[in-house]
C-alpha positions as CSV (number, residue, x, y, z in Angstrom):
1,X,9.5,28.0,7.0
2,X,11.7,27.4,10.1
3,X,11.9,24.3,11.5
4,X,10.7,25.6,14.9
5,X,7.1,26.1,13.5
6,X,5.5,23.0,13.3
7,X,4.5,22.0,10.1
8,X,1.1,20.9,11.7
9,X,-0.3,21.8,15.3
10,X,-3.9,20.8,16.4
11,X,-5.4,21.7,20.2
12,X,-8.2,20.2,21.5
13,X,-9.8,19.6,18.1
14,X,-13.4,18.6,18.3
15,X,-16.1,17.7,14.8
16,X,-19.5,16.4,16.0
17,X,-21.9,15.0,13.6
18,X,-25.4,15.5,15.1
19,X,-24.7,14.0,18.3
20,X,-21.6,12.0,17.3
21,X,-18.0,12.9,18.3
22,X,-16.0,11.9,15.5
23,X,-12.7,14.0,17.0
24,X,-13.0,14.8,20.8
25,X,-10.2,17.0,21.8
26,X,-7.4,15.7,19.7
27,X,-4.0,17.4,20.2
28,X,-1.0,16.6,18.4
29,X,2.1,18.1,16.8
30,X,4.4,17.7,13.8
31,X,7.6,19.0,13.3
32,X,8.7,20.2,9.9
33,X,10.5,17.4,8.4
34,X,9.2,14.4,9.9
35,X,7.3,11.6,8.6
36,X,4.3,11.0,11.1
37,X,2.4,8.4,11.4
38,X,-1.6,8.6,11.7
39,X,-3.1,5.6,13.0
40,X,-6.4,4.4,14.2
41,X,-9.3,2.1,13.6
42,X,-11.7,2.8,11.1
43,X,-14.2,5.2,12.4
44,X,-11.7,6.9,14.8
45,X,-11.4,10.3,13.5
46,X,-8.5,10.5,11.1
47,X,-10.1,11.5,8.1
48,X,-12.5,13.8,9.7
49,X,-9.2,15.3,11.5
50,X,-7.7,15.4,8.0
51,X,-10.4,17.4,6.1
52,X,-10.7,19.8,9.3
53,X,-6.9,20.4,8.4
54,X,-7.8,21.0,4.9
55,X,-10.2,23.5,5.8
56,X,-12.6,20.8,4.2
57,X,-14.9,20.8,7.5
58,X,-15.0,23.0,10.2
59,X,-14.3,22.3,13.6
60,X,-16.5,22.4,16.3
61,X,-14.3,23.5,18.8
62,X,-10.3,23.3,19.1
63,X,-7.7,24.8,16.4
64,X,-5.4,23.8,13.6
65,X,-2.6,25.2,12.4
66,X,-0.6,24.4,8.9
67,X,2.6,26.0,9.0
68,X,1.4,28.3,11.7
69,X,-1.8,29.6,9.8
70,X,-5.0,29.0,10.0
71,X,-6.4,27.0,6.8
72,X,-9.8,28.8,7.0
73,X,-8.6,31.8,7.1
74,X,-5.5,31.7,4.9
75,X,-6.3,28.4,2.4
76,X,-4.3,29.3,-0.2
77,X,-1.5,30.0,1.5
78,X,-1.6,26.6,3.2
79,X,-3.2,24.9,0.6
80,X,0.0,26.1,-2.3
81,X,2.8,24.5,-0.3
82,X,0.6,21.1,0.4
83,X,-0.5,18.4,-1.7
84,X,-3.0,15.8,-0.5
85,X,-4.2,12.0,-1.4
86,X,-7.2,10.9,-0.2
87,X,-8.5,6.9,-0.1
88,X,-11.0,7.6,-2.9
89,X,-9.7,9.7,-5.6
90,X,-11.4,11.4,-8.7
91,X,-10.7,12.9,-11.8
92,X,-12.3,14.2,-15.1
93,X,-12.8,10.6,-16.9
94,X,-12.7,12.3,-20.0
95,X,-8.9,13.5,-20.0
96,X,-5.7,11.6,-20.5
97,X,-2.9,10.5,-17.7
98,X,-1.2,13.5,-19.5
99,X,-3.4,16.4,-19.5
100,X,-4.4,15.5,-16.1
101,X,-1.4,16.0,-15.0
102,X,-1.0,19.4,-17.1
103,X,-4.0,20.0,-15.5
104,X,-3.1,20.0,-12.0
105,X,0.2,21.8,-12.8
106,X,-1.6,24.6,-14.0
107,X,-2.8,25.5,-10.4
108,X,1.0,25.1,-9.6
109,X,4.2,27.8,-8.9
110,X,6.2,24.9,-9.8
111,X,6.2,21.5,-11.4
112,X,9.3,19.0,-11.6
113,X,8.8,17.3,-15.1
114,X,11.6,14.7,-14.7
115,X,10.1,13.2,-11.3
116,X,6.8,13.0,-13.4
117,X,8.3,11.2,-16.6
118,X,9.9,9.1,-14.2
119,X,7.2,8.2,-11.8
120,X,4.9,8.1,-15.0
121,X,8.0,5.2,-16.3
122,X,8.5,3.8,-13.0
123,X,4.5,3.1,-12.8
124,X,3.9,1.7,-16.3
125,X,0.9,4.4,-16.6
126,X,0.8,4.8,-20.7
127,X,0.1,9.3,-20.6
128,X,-2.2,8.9,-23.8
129,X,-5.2,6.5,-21.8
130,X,-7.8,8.2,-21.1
131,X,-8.6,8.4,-16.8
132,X,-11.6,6.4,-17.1
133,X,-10.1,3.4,-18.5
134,X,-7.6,3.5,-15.7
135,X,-8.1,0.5,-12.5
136,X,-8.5,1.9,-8.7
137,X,-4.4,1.3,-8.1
138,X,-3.7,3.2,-11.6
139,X,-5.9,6.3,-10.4
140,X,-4.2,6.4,-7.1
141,X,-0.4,6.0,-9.1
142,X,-1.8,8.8,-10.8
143,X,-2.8,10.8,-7.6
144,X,0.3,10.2,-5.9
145,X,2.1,11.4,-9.2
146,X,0.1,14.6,-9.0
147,X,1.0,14.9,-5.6
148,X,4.5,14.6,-5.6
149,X,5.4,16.3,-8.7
150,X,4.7,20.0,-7.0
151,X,7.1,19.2,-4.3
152,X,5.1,20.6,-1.5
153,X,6.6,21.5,1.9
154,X,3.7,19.1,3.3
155,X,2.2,15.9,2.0
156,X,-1.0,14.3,3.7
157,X,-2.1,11.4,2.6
158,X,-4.9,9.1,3.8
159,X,-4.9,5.4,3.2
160,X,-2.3,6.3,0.2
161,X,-1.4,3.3,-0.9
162,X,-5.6,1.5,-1.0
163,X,-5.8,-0.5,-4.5
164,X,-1.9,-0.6,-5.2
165,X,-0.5,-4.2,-5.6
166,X,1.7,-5.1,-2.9
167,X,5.0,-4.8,-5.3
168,X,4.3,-1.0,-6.4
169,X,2.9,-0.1,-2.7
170,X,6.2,-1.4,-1.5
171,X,8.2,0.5,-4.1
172,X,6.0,3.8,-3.8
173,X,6.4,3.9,0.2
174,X,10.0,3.5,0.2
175,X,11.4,4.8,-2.6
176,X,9.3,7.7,-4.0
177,X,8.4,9.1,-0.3
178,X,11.6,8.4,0.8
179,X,12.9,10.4,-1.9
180,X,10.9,12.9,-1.6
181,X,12.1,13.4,2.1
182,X,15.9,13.1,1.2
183,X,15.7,15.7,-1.6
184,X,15.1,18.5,1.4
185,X,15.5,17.6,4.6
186,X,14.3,19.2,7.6
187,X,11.9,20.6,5.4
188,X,9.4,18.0,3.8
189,X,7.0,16.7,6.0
190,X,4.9,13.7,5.4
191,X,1.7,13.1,7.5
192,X,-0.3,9.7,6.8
193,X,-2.8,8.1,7.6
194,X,-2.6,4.2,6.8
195,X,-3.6,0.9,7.8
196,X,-0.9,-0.7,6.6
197,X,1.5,0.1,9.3
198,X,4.1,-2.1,8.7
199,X,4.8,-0.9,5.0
200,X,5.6,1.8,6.5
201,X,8.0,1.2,9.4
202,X,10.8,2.3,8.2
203,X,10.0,5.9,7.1
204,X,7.8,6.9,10.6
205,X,9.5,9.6,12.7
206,X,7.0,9.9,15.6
207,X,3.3,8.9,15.5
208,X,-0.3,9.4,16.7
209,X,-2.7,6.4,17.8
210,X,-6.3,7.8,17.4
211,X,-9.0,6.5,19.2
212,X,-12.7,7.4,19.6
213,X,-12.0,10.8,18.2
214,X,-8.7,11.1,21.1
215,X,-5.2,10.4,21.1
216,X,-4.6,7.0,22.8
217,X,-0.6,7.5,22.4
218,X,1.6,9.5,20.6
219,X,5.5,8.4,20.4
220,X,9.0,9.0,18.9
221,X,8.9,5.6,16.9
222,X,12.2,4.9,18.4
223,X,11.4,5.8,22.0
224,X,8.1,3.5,21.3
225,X,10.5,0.6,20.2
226,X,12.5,0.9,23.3
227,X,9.7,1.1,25.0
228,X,7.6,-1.8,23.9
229,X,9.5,-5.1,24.2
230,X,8.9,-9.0,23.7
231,X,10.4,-11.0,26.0
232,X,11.1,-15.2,25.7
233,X,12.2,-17.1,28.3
234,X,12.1,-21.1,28.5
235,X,12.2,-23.2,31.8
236,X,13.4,-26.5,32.3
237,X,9.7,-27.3,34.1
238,X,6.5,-25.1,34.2
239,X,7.0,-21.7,33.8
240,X,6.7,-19.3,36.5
241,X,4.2,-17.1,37.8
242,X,5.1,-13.4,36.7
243,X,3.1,-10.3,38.2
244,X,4.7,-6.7,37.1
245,X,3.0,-3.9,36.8
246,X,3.4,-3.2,32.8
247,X,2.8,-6.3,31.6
248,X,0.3,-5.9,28.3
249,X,0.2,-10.0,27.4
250,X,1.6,-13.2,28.9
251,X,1.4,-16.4,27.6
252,X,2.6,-19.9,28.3
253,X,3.0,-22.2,25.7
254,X,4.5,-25.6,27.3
255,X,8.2,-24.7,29.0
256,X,7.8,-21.6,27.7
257,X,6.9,-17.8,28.4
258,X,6.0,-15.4,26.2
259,X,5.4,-11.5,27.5
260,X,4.8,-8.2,26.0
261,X,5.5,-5.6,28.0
262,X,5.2,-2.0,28.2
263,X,8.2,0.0,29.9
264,X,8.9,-2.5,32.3
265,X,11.4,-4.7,30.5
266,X,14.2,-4.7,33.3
267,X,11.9,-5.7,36.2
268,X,10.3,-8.6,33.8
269,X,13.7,-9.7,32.8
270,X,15.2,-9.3,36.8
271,X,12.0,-11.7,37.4
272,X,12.4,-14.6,35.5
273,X,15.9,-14.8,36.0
274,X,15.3,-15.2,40.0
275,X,13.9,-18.2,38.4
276,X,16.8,-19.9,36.6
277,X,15.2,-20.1,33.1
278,X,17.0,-21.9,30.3
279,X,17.5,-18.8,28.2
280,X,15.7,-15.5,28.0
281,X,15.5,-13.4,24.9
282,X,13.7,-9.6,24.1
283,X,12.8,-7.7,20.6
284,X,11.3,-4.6,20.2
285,X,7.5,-4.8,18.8
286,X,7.3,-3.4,15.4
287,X,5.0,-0.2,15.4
288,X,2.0,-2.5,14.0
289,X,2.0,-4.8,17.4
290,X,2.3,-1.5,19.2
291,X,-0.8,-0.2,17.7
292,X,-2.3,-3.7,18.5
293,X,-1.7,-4.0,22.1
294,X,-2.2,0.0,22.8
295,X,-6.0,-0.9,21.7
296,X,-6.5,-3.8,23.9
């Protein structure tokens, strides 16, 4: 696939339910090779956005496009070089860890059986239990093992990491996806969908902030970090009175002033030093307190 086709392109995507818009004219992009971040209230359209991409629901107006094609029209195509996770996952609760996973290599060109014996070892998941005497965190290891072992060109994953404990979510997002990006880069894509924003933090490339079925913001995460800053600054007396356009949050807390603004850092800073304050300090917001103050 060349890197100039983007691994996933969706125009003025629209799903109704009866009367309800769950997407209303979502457009977004994603370059081959990034990981992309997905983010959104519950109820704002990413997992109805995710099965139209899977070809899972159709749209009612708009397109989508996995590697350039369209998934209704050419799902096995797409649907070979991707592998998905949903929040709620399901298997036959009569077969074992192994031959579920022999079972989902059989609709596979190609299978790496080392990353499974090691993500099988790294997970503590014993391959003779049967499925249905697995917990909610040992089914999703399980999916996310099914998942990775393929090594699609595209993983989407919604909520990937609901049910793991916070020790094996942390080791899973930055270890086994970021491994999974290192072993081909430019070419692996990730796109999810997640709550837990901060988990991933380190791995997001650029990112989508969903709202009521439309895209509130969409960022590089560093330009958003640049963007987006925290600024301290402490007075000898009361602090003072700051009006710039770009300011998302003030707040005063005794000598001192605290204020997160969007893209107008310099002019906030330029401010309170006309002021003579004590000391001033910024910090970039992380991309969970950008998601925060976006919604506001």
């Amino acid at each position: 696939m060349s890197t100039e086709t983007p691994a996933i392109e969706i125009h003025q995507l629209a799903r109704k339910y009866g009367n309800t818009d769950a997407v209303n004219g979502l457009t977004l992009s994603v370059r081959a090779g990034q990981c992309y971040g997905f983010f959104g209230r519950n109820g704002a359209g990413k997992t109805t956005t995710i099965r139209c991409l899977l070809n899972l629901l159709k749209p009612t107006s708009g397109s989508v496009r996995v590697f350039g094609l369209d998934p209704a029209r050419d799902e096995v195509a797409v649907k070979r070089r991707l592998a998905y996770v949903p929040d709620q996952v399901a298997f036959y609760p009569w077969m074992t860890v192994a031959q579920t996973l022999e079972y989902l290599a059989s609709f596979r060109d190609r299978w790496n059986q080392q990353t499974q014996r090691e993500l099988l070892d790294r997970f503590r998941l014993d391959p003779a239990k049967k499925v249905d005497g697995l917990s909610k965190g040992q089914k999703t290891q399980l999916a996310l093992i099914g998942a990775i072992c393929p090594e699609p060109d595209l993983l989407i994953l919604d909520e990937p990491t609901s049910g793991l404990d916070p020790i094996v979510r942390r080791e899973f997002i930055q270890t086994i996806i970021g491994a999974y990006q290192e072993t081909a880069p430019g070419r692996r894509t990730v796109f999810v969908s997640t709550h837990l924003i901060s988990e991933f933090e380190g791995l997001i490339d650029q990112f989508t902030i969903i709202e009521n079925g439309r895209a509130a913001l969409t960022l590089e995460a560093d330009a958003a970090r640049e963007k987006y800053k925290k600024i301290r600054a402490r007075f000898a007396g009361e602090p003072p009175r700051i009006d710039v356009p770009g300011i998302l949050n003030l707040r005063r807390v005794g000598r001192d002033l605290e204020i997160v603004a969007n893209g107008a850092s310099d002019e906030i800073i330029h401010r309170l030093n006309a002021h003579a304050p004590e000391s001033v300090s910024t910090e970039a917001l992380t991309l969970e307190d950008i998601f925060l103050v976006s919604l506001k």
